[in-house]
N, C-alpha and C positions, 0 to 999 in steps of 0.2 A: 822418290820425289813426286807428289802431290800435282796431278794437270790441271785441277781447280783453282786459281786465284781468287783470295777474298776481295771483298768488296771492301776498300778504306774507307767506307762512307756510315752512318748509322744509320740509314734510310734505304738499306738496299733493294728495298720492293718499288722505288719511285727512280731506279736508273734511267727508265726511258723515257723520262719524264721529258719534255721537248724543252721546257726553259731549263732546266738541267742542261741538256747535252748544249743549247744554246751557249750556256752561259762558261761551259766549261770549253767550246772550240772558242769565242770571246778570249778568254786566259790565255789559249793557247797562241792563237793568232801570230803572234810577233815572231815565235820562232818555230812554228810546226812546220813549216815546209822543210825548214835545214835540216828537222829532226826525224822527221820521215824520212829522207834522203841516207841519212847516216845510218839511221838503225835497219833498214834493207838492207844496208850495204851498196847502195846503189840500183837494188832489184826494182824499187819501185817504180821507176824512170820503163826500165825493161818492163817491166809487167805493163806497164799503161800502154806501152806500142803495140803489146802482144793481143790484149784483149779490144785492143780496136780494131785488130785485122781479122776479130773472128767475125766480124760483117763484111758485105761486098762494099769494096770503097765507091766512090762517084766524081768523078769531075766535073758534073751538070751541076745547077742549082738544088741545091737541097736544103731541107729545116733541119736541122739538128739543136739536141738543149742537152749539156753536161749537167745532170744532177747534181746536187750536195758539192758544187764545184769548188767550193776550198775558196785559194785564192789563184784558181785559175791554171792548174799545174799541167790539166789535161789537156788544154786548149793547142798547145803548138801541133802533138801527134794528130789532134782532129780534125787539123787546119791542114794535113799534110797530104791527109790520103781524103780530103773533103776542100778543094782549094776553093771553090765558090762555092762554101757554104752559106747558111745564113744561120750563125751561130746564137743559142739565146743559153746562158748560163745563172742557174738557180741555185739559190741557198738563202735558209734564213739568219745564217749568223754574221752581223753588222762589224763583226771586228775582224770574217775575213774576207768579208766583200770588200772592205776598205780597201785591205790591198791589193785585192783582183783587180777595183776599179783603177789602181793607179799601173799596175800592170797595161790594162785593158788601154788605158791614153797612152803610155808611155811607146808599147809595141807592139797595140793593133790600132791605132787612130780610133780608138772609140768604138769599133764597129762591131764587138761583141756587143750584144743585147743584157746586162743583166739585171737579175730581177731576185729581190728579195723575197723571198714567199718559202712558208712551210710546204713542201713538197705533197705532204696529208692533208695540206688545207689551202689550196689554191686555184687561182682565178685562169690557171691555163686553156686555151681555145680548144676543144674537142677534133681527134681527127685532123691533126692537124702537123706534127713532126713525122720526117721521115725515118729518123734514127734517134734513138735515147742512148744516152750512157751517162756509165757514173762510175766514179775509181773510190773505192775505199769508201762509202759512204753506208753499207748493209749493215754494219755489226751495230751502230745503235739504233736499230729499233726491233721490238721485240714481234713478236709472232705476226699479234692481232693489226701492229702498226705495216709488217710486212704484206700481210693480205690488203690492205689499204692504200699499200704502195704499187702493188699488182694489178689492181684495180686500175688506179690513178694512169698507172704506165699503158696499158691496154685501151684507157680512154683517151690518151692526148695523141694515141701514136695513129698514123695513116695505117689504112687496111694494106698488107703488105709491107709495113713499115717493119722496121727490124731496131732492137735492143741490143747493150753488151753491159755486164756488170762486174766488176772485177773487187774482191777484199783478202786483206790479208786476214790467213787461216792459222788454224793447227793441226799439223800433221798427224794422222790421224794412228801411228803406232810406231816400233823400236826405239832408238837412240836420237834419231832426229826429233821426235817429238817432245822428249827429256830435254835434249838442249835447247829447243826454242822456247817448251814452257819458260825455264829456267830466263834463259834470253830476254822473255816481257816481260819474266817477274822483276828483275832483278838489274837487268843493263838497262833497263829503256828509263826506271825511273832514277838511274844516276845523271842519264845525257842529261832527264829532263831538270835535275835540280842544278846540272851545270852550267843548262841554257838559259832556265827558267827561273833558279831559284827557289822551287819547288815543287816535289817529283811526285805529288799528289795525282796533279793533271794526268802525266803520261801513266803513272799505276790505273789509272783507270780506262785509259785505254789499254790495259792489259788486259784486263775485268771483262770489256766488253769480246774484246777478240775470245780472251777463253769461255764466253759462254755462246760465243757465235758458232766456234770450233770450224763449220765450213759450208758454203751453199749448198749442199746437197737438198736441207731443207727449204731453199729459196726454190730450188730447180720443182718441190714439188708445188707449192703455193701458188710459183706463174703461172705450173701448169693447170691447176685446178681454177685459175682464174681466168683459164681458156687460152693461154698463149704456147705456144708452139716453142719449145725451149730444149736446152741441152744444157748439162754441167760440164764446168771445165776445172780444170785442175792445173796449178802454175807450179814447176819446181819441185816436186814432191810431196803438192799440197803445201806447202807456205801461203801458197795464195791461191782462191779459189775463186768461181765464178759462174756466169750464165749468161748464157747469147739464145736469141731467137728471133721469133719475128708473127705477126699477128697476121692470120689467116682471114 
């Protein structure tokens, strides 16, 4: 069994193209929360608790801003172990901010911050968060757009501020990696034609995951972009990540 999945697309060299991945979480919107939730098996929920505790929590005032924040899934665990924060949550895609924002009225009065901005090209205040995190947001972007995200992360955070980033991976050898290729190739684009109606979308989130394989290559990027960083590993490598903090 093949760990590579093809790309369903005829334009495989423009994957990370930003109105691409825009327009393909757009698609997904309506029902990617359920479908994330289900094709974990429930890990995802776990995983999001685990890699916020690889920072020191705080009960003081702090800035925190959830990257790539979906429609807000991360937000309850950051509120948990951050109770007076002052939360600001970015993403540029319009179709899942929608239901962040209704999220965001319904059961937090408003008082997350967020803010539509491409995360590579954005108007954020320098030096200025205490903590960054982002769940599941690594695997679309490629190398060049990663060094750009290192950057980006290294300039908005306070000196001593600290990072956490968590994606789902691929296992990197035996029989578990056979069954989860198999698992993205093959199960994830059935939920997604049962949800969606068409299992295009979630196949390419298979694409992106198998060519992300896992952050070990994030771990070296932050560090050459001068941040003090560690890899982590969730599960046996399902899901991987990087926690640190700016010097």
């Amino acid at each position: 069994m093949s760990s590579e999945i093809q790309v369903p697309v005829t334009d495989n060299t423009g994957i990370y193209q930003p109105g691409k991945i825009r327009l393909l979480f757009n698609t997904m919107s309506r029902t990617y929360e359920r479908v994330n939730y289900i094709t974990s098996f429930g890990f995802s929920s776990r995983w999001r608790r685990q890699f916020i505790r690889r920072v020191n929590p705080s009960a003081g005032k702090v800035k925190i801003i959830d990257l790539m924040t979906g429609m807000g899934e991360t937000w309850p665990v950051i509120l948990k172990h951050f109770p007076a924060a002052e939360l600001t949550a970015l993403d540029f895609s319009p179709g899942m901010l929608r239901f962040a924002r209704q999220k965001n009225h319904k059961k937090y009065n408003d008082a997350v911050q967020i803010t539509e901005q491409d995360m590579l090209h954005n108007e954020l205040p320098s030096a200025h968060f205490d903590y960054v995190f982002c769940a599941f947001g690594l695997k679309t972007f490629s190398k060049a757009q990663l060094q750009q995200l290192a950057a980006e992360v290294k300039r908005i955070l306070k000196v001593n501020g600290q990072f956490s980033f968590i994606e789902v991976s691929v296992p990197r050898g035996g029989f578990l990696k056979l069954l989860y290729t198999w698992y993205l190739k093959r199960l994830i684009p059935v939920l997604g034609r049962m949800l969606l109606g068409n299992p295009a979308e979630y196949k390419m989130l298979a694409v992106y995951t198998s060519k992300f394989k896992d952050a070990r290559h994030v771990c070296k990027i932050f560090a050459d972009a001068g941040l003090t960083v560690k890899y982590d590993s969730y599960f046996n490598g399902c899901a991987s990540g990087i926690h640190g903090i700016k010097q």
